[in-house]
C-alpha positions in Angstrom: 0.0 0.0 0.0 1.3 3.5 -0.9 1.4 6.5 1.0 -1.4 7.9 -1.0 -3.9 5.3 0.0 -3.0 5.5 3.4 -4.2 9.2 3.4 -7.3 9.8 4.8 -10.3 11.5 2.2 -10.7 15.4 1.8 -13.8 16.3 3.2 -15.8 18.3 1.0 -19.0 18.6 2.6 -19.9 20.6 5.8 -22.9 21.8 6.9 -23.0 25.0 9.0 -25.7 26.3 11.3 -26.2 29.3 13.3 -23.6 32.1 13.6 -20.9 29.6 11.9 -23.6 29.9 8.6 -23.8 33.6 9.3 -20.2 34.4 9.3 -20.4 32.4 6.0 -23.1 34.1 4.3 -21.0 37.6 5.5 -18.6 36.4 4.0 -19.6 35.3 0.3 -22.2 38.3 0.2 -19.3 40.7 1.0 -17.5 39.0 -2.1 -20.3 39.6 -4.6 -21.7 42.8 -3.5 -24.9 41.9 -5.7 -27.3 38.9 -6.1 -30.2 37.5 -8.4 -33.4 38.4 -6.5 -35.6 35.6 -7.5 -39.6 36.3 -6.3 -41.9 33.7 -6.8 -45.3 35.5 -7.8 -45.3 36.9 -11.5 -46.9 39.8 -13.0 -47.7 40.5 -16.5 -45.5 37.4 -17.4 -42.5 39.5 -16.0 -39.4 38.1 -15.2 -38.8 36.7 -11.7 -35.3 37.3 -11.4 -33.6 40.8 -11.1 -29.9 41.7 -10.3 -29.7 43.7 -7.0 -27.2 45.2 -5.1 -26.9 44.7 -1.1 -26.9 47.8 0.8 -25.7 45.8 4.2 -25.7 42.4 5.7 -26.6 42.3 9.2 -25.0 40.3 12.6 -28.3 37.7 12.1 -27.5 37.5 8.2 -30.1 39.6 7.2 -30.2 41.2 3.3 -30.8 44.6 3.3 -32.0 46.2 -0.2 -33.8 49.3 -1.4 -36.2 48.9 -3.9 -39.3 51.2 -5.7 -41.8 50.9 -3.8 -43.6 51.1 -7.1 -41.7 48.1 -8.6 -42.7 44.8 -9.8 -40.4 43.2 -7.4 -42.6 45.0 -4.9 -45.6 44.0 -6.2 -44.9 40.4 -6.1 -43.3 40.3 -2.8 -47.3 41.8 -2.0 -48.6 38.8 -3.5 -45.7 36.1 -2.2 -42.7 37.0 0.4 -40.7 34.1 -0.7 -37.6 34.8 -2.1 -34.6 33.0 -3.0 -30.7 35.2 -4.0 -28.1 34.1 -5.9 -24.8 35.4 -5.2 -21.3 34.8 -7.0 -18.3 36.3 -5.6 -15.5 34.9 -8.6 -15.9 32.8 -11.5 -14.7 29.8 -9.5 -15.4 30.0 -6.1 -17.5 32.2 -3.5 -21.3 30.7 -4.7 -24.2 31.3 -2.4 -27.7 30.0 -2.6 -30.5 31.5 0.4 -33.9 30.9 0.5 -36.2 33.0 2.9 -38.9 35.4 2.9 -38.3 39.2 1.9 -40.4 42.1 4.5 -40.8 45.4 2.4 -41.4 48.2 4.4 -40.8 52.5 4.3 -38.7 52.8 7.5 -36.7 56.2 6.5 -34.5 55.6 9.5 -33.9 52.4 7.9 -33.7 54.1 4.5 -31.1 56.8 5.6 -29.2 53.7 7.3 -28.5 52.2 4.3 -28.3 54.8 1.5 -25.7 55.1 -0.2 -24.6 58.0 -2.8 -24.8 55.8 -5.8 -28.3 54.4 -5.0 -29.2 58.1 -6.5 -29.4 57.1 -10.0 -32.6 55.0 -9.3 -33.8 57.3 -6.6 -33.1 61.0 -8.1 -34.6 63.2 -5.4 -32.0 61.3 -2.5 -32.5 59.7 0.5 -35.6 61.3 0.9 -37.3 60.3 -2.5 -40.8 59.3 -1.2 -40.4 56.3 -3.8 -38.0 53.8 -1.3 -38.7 51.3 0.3 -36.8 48.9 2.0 -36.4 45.0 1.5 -35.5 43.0 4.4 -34.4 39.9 3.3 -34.2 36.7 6.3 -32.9 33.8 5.1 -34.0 30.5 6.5 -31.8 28.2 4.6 -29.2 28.4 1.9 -26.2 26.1 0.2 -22.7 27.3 -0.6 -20.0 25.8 -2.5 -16.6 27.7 -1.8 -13.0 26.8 -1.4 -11.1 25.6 1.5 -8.1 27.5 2.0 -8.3 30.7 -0.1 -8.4 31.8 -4.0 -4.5 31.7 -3.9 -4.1 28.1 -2.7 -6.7 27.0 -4.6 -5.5 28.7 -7.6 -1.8 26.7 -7.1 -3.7 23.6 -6.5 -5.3 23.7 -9.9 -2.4 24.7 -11.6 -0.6 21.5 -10.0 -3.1 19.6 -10.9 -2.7 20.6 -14.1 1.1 19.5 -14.1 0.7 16.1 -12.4 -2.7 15.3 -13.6 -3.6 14.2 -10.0 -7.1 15.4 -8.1 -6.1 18.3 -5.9 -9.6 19.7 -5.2 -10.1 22.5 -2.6 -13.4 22.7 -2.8 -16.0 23.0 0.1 -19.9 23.0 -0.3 -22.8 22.4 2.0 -25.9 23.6 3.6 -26.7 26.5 5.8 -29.3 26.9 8.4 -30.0 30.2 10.2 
């Protein structure tokens, strides 16, 4: 027997729960910096899925968004709060699925909070444009599929791989409960 069968298996499944899957979804949302914001009711045969951009991720992994409050997105999250976002942070790593339900409301303390100068292009009277409204987003479960040690390590590990045409996979994936 070899020394490489005597090597134990990668593990390339964990599940995380609780803070642990907050300080994961903190992390791979900070990466992105914008998601798919999938509703699940559908007007006028509209499209379901939007790209939008996270004003904040809170300590309980709330996703904070601001959003028409004449919208589509707004209308259907009238009809149906569940929503499901899509994040990727790099073409091969830093993938985030959550599923939750999405709470629009017109808190301007909220609102000032989380504005942010460039929001202005889609809100063109500022922070107090009578149009915002805020999304909170509250994820109840998700699924991410990452890498172990870094984009550098795993970045020399495909490149050896490459070389030696030997497995040296750094990848990490599983499922998130808040």
């Amino acid at each position: 027997m070899n020394s490489i069968d005597q090597q134990s298996p990668e593990i390339h499944k964990k599940d995380l729960q609780g803070k642990e899957a907050v300080d994961k979804i903190r992390a791979l949302i900070d990466k992105a910096g914008s998601c798919f914001f999938v509703t699940q009711a559908n007007f006028n045969a509209s499209h379901q899925s939007r790209p939008m951009a996270v004003q904040k991720t809170d300590e309980l992994g709330h996703v904070w968004f601001l959003s028409a409050k004449d919208s589509v997105k707004n209308m259907e999250l009238a009809q149906d709060k569940t929503v499901t976002l899509y994040f990727q942070g790099s073409s091969y790593s830093d993938f985030l699925e959550l599923n939750g339900h999405a709470i629009v409301s017109d808190d301007r303390e909220k609102i000032k909070e989380l504005w942010d100068p460039t929001v202005k292009a889609w809100f063109t009277e500022g922070v107090d444009d009578p149009r915002i409204s805020v999304i909170e987003f509250i994820p109840d479960t998700g699924y991410y599929w990452d890498n172990k040690h870094g984009n550098a390590v795993a970045g020399i590990k495909v490149l050896i791989s490459a070389v030696t045409g030997t497995t040296m996979d750094d990848s990490i994936e599983g499922n998130l409960i808040v």
